[in-house]
N, C-alpha and C positions, 0 to 999 in steps of 0.2 A: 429567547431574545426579548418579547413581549415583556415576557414576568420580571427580567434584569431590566428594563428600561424606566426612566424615571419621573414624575411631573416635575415641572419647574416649579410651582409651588410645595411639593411635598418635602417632609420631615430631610430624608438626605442631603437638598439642596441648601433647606434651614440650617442643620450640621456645619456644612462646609461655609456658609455666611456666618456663621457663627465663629468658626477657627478664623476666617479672616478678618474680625471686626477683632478678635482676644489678641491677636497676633499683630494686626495694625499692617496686613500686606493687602495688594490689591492680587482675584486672582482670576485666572481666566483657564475654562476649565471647558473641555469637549464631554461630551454626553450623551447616551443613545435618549432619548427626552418619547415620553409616552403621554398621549393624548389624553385629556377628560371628558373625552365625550365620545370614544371610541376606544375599545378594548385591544385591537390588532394595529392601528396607526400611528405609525413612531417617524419620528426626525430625526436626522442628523445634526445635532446642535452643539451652541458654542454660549459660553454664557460668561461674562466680567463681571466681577464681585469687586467693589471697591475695598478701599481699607477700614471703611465703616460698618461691612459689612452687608449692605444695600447693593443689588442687583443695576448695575450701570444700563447695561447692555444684555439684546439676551436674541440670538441671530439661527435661524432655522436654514441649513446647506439649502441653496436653490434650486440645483439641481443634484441627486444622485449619481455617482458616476460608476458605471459599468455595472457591472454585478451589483450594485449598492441598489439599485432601484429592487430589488426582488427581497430589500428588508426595509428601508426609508423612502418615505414621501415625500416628495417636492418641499421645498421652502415655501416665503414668500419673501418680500422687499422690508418687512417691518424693521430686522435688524439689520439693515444697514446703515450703519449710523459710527457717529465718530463723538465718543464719551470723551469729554474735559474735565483732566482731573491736573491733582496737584502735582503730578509724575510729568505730566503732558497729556495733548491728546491722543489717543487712545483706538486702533478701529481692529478688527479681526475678522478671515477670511477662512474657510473652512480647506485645504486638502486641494482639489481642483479647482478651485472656485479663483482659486490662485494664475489660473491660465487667464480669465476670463477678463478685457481689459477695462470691460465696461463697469463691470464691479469694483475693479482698485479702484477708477475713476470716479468712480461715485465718495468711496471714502478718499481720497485724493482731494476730494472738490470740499470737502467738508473741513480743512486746514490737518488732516493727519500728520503725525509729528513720529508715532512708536508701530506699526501694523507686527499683530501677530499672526502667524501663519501655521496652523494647527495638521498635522500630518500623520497617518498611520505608521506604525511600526515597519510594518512592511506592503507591498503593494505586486504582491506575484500576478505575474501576468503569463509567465509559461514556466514550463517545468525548470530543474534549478541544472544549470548547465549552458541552455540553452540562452537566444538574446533578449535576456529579462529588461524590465524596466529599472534605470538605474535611478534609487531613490535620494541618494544624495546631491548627484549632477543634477536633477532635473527639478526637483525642492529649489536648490542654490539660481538657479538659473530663471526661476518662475520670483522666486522673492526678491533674488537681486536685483531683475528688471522694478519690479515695484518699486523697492528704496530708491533705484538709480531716478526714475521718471517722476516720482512721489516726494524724493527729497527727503529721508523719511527712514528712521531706524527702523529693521527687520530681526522679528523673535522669532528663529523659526524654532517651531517643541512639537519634537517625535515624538511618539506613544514609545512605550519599551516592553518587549516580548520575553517574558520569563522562561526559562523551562518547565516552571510550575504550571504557566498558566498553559504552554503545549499539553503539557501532562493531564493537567482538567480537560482542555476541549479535547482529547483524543483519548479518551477512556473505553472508546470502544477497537483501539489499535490498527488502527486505519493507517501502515507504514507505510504507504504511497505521499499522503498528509502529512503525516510527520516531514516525511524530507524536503517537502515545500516551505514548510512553515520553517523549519530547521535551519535550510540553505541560501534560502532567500535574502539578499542583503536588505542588511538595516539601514532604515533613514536615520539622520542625525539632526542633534537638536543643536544650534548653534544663532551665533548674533549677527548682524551685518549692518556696516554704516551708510548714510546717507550715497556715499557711491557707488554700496555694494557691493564693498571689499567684508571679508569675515573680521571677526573684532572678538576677542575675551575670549572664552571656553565653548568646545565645541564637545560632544556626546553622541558617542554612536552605538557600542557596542556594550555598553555598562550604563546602569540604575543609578545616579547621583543626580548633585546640583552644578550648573552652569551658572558662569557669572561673567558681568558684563556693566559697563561704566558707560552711561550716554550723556552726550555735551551736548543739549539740544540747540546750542549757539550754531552748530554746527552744521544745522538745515538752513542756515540764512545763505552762506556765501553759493553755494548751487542752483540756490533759486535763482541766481541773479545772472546764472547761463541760459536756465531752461526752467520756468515756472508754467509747467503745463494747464495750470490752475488759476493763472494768474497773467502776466501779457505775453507770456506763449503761448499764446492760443486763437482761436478765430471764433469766437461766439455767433458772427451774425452769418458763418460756414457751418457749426457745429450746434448742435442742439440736443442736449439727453433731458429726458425725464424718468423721474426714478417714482414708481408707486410702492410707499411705504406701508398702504394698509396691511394689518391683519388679518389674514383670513383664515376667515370661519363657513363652516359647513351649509348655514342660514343666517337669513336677518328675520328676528321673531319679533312680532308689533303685538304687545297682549292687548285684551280687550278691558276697557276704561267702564267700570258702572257709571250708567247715566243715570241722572239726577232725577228725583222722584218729580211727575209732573203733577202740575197745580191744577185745579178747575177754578175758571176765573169768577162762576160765584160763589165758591168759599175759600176766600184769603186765608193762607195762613197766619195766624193772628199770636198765633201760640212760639215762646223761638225752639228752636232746633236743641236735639240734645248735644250738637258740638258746640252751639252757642250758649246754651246752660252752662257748661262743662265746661267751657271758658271763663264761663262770668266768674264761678264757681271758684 
């Protein structure tokens, strides 16, 4: 997992900024993302490539969910944030992080216009038979509250599970695994409008492209029922703060050469070789 995981500044990432800057799309891309200052600590990450090809946004999961902690590290707040492009605004939420209200809210507050909502293929939570987690219901129902309270179109984009790719991870014939990975229902990638109703092409069980027509006219007249961001709300009841920094392992303060000291009876008379080198 380590050796598959990637830096956001390395060459792969360069690659795919580079197909989107040739191509002229904007793109938003989940990631297992691997640390530079640490050989075993990876993120769960999310990253918006504009159509320039420039890294918009670039957001580390907050929290791992379930099982996920025993391969991804905590987030931080840095990318939460809401990119203003020429599409609209722009914010993205990783998988679970979709339950959590304080987070839409944060992009919410920031004038969100498109939230994507990035989701694994599958999501087995008990053997395939039994009362699995259903990924589609519970996706539709986590993003639609978002649109609906946000005002605010919803991308949701499933991962897609090949048989190829069962076939590589299970190379060592582990047929209990297989029929998990096998049986377990697929989440679907689909759009939803500012209400929360679905809208254009939905994808669940097949590798293709999804399409979808957004009227961003169309976040005005809702707001004008329920603008949770705006005078539906109680600011001097309600009070969030959101800490953006980046976090890093240390704050390192190098040491500063001090200046060569003088004896006050012999002046330096003579100038400096950066003052030579200047005059020079």
């Amino acid at each position: 997992m380590a050796a598959n995981s990637i830096l956001i500044d390395g060459p792969e990432m360069a690659a795919i900024q580079a197909a989107a800057k040739r191509h002229g799309v904007f793109v938003s891309l989940g990631f297992s993302e691997a640390a530079a200052y640490s050989v075993g600590c990876l993120w769960n990450s999310n990253v918006l490539i504009g159509d320039d090809g420039l890294i918009l946004n670039h957001h580390r999961k907050l929290v791992p969910t379930f099982y996920e902690k025993m391969v991804w590290a905590p987030g931080d707040g840095h990318g939460l944030r809401v990119s203003d492009t020429r599409i609209g605004k722009i914010g993205a939420l990783i998988c679970g992080e979709n339950t959590n209200p304080l987070a839409r809210y944060c992009l919410a507050a920031q004038g969100e216009q498109i939230h994507i909502s990035a989701w694994p293929a599958i999501w087995p939570t008990r053997k395939p038979g039994a009362q699995n987690f259903d990924n589609v219901a519970a996706n539709r129902i986590r993003a639609g509250g978002h649109s609906f309270e946000a005002k605010a179109f919803g991308v949701l984009n499933a991962g897609f599970l090949s048989k190829a790719t069962i076939d590589c991870l299970l190379e060592n014939g582990d047929d209990e695994a297989r029929e998990v990975l096998e049986r377990t229902p697929r989440a679907a990638t689909q759009f939803l409008d500012p209400t929360g109703a679905v809208i254009g092409d939905t994808l669940q069980n097949d590798e293709g492209l999804a399409y979808a027509r957004f009227d961003l006219d169309a976040c005005v007249e809702p707001k004008q029922f329920h603008d949770i961001v705006g005078y539906y709300n109680r600011y001097d009841v309600f009070d969030l703060s959101i800490d953006r920094r980046r976090i890093q392992p240390a704050t390192f303060t190098d040491d500063r050469q001090a200046p060569p000291s003088r004896s006050p009876r012999q002046p330096d008379t003579q100038p400096s070789q950066e003052t030579a080198t200047t005059s020079a």
